[in-house]
C-alpha positions in Angstrom: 0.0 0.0 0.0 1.4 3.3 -0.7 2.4 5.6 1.7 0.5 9.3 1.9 1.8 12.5 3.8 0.1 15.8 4.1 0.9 18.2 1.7 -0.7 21.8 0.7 -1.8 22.2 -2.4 -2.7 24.5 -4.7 -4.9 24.1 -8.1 -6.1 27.2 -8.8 -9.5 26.3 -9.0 -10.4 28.1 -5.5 -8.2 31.5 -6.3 -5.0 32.3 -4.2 -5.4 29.4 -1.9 -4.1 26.2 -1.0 -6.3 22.5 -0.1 -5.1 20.2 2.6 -4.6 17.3 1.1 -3.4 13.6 1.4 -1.3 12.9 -1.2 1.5 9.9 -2.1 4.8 10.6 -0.8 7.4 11.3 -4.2 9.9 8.7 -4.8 13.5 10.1 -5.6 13.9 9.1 -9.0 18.1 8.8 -10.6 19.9 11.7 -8.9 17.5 12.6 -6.9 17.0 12.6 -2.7 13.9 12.5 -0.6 13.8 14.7 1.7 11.2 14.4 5.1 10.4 18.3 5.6 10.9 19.8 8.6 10.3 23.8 8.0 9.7 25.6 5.1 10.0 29.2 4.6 7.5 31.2 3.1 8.8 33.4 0.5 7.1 36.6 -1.3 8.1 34.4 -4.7 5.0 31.9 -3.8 2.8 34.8 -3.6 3.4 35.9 -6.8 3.0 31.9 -7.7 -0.5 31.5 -6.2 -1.6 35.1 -7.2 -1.2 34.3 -11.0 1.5 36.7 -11.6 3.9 33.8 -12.4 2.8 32.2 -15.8 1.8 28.1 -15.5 3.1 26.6 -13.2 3.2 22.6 -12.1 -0.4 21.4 -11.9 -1.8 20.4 -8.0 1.3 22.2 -7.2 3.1 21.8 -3.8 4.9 25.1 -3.3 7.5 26.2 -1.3 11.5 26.6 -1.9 13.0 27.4 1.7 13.1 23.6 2.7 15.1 22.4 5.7 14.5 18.3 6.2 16.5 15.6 6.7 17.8 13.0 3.4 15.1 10.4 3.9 15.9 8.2 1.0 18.7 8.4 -1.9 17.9 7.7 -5.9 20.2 5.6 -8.1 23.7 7.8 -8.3 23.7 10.0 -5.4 26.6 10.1 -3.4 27.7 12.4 -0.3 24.6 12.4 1.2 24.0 9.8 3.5 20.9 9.4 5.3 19.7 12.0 8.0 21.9 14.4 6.7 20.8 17.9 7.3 19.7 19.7 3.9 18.7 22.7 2.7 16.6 23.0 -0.9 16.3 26.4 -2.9 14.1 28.0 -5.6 16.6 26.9 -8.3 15.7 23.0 -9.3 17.5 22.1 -11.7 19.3 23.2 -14.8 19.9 21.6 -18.3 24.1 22.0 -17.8 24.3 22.2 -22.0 23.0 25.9 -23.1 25.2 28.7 -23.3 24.7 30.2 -20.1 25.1 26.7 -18.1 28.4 26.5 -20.3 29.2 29.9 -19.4 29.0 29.8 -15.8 25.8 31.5 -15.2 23.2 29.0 -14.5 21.0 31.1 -12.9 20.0 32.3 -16.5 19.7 28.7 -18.0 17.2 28.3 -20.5 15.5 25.1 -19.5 15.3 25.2 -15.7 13.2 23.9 -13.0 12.3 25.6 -9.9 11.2 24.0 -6.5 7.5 25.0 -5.2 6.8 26.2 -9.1 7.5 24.2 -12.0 8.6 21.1 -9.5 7.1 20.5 -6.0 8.3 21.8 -3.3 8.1 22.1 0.7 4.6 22.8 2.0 4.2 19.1 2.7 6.0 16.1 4.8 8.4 14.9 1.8 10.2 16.3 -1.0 11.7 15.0 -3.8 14.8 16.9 -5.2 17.7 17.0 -7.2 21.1 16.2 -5.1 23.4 18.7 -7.2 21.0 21.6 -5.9 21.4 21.2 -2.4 22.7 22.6 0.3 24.5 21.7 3.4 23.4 24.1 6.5 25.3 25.4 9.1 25.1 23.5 12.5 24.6 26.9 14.7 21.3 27.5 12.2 18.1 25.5 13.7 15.9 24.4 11.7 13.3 27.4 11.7 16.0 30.0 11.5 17.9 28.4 9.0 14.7 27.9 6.4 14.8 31.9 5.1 18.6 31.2 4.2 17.4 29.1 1.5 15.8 32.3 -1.0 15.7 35.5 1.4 18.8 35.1 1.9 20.5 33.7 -1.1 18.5 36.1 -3.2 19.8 39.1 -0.6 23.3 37.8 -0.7 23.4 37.9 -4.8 21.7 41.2 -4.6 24.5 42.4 -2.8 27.3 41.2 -4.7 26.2 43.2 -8.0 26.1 46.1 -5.8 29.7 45.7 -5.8 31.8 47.2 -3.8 29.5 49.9 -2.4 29.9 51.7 1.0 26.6 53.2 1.6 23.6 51.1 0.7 20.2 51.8 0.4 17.1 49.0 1.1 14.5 49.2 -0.2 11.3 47.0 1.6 12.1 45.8 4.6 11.2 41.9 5.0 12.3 38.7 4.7 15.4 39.3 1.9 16.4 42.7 3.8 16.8 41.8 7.3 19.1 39.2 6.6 21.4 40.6 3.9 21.2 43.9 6.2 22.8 42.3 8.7 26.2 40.9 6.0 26.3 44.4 4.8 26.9 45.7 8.3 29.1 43.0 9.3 31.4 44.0 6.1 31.8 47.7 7.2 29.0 49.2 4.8 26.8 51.5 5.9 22.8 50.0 5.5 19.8 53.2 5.3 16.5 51.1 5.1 13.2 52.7 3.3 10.0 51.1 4.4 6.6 52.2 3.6 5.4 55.3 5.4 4.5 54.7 8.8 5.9 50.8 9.0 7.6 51.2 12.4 8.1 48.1 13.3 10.0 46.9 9.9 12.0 50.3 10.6 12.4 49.2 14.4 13.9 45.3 12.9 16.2 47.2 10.3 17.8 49.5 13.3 18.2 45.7 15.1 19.4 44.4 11.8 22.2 46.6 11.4 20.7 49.8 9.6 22.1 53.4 10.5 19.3 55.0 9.8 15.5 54.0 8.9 12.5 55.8 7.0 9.9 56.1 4.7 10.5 55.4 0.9 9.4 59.1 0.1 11.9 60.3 2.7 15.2 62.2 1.2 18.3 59.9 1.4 20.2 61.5 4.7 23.2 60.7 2.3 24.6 59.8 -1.4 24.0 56.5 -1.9 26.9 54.5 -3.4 23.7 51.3 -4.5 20.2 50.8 -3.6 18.7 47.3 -3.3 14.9 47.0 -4.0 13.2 44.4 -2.4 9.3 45.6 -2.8 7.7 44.5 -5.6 6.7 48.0 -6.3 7.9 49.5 -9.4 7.1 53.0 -8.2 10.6 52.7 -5.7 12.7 52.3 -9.1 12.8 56.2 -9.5 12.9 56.8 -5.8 15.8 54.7 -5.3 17.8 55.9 -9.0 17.3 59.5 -7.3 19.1 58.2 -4.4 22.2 57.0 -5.7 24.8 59.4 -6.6 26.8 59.5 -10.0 28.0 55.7 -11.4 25.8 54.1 -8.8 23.6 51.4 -9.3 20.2 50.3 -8.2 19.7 46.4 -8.3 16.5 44.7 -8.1 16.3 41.6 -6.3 12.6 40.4 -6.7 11.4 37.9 -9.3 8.2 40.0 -9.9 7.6 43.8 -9.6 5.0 45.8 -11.0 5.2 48.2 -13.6 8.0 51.1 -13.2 6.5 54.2 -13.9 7.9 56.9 -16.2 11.1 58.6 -15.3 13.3 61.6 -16.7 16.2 60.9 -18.3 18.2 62.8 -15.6 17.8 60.3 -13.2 19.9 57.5 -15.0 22.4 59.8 -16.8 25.8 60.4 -15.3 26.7 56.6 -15.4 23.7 55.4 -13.3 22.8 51.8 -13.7 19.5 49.9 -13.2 19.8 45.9 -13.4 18.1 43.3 -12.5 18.9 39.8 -10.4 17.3 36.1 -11.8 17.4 33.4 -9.9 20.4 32.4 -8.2 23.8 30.2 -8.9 24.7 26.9 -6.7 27.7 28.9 -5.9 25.8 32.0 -4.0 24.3 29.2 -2.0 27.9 27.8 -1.2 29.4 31.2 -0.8 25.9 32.3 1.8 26.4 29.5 3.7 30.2 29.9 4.3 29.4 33.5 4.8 26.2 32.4 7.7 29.3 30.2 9.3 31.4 32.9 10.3 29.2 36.0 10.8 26.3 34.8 12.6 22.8 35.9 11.0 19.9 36.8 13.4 16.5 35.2 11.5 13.5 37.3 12.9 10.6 34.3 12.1 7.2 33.9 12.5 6.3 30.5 12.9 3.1 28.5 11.2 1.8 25.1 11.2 1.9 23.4 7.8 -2.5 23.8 8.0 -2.0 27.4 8.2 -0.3 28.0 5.0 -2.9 30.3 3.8 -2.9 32.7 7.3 0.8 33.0 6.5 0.3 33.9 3.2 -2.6 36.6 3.5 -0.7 38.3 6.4 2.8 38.1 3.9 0.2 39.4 1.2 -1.0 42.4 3.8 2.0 43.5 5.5 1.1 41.9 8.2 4.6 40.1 8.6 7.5 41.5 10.2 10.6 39.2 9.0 9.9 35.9 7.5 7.0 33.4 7.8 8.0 29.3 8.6 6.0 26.2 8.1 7.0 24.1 10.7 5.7 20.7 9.5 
């Protein structure tokens, strides 16, 4: 008889919401682990997922890509991860490892690739099935709900913050899940961090000030300096000028989000004099290598919110109201 576990899923026949359902626990195929689940972050990314504003994705999807578990069972040609191991599972899946940008060194970009809680299934459930090659080992000072927003808020902060370069004063832009932690990396490196928040948000102000920020304000405040980048976490297109008008000359503004809405007109002024505006996709197994050295030897203060796997949609609709201050965790 084959085993079930609990899993939430969604179908899209109900709107932005997931089912409770019992569903057969994945086998790991060639390559592959199991993995039995044992948080799982909830990320702004499966937001955009359930909300429609990422095309097609798996059907009866399981979402979720901040999975912390233990290796439950091993597929045909896995090695170096022996049973019980302590594993970590992020947004990027898989990758084909034959176009030009897998050749190239920038997987991130690939042009067949999978991703876990969208077009594979991910961690709101008991089990997961995923590839070996895209997994992480997790630092042993990290437990296991604190370590779950490592997996995309911070790998996704961390990149964000290498193609600001080698900026001294940096500018945030949304203060959440993403900012908090990559907030706290900047600081340790000797950069000064200003956070924006929406007007009003004391309390993501009050965690940015804890996290490491000199100074914290609204988004339509004046920068109290030049900034050298900003990093734009919001989905909110609107910021794009705000933040370009912020940086001084040859400065960049990065945005780290999968999803933003439209950016609204701007003059030509506020991009001249060398400014850039780019853009971060996905991540690279090496930013997750290079994040979790980096969480080994400057230790990163998670602010979480805890859930139980049945409450998946609560945690949702508060992330979807800023209601959440830091990031939301399944605990299954």
């Amino acid at each position: 008889m084959q085993r079930t576990m609990r899993a939430m899923v969604f179908d899209g026949t109900i709107g932005p919401r997931l089912r409770l359902q019992h569903v057969p626990v994945p086998e790991p195929g060639h390559g592959e682990i199991r993995i039995a689940v044992v948080t799982c972050g909830i990320c702004r990314t499966d937001l955009h997922v359930i909300d429609g504003d990422l095309p097609a994705p798996k059907p009866m999807l399981v979402p979720g890509h901040e999975i912390v578990g233990s290796v439950d069972a091993c597929g045909p040609g896995v090695t170096g991860f022996p049973l019980g191991m302590r594993v970590g599972v992020p947004w990027l899946g898989h990758t084909c490892g034959h176009c030009a940008y897998c050749t190239g060194h920038r997987e991130n970009l690939c042009d067949a690739p999978l991703f876990t809680g969208y077009t594979r299934d991910g961690g709101y459930a008991e089990y997961v099935v995923a590839d070996s090659r895209y997994c992480f080992a997790i630092p042993p000072q990290y437990d296991d709900e604190h370590a779950a927003p490592l997996l995309c808020a911070g790998l996704i902060g961390y990149r964000t913050l290498r193609m600001a370069g080698d900026a001294t004063r940096i500018g945030i832009y949304g203060f959440g899940a993403a900012a908090h932690l990559v907030s706290q990396i900047a600081s340790a490196q000797g950069r000064e961090v200003y956070a924006f928040t929406r007007t009003g948000d004391l309390p993501a102000q009050q965690l940015a000030l804890e996290s490491g920020a000199c100074w914290a304000g609204s988004s339509e405040s004046t920068s109290p300096a030049p900034l050298d980048a900003a990093l734009i976490f919001a989905p909110v297109g609107a910021l794009v000028p705000l933040a370009l008008g912020a940086v001084r000359k040859g400065g960049i503004v990065v945005c780290g989000g999968i999803h933003m809405s439209d950016i609204p007109a701007f003059p030509y002024r506020l991009l001249w004099e060398e400014r850039r505006l780019v853009s971060v996709a996905n991540l690279a197994r090496e930013d997750g290598i290079e994040l979790m050295r980096t969480a080994a030897s400057t230790p990163l203060r998670a602010h979480t919110v805890a859930y139980p796997l049945e409450d998946a949609n609560s945690a949702l609709d508060d992330l979807r109201d800023g209601r959440l201050v830091g990031a939301a965790v399944l605990r299954i």
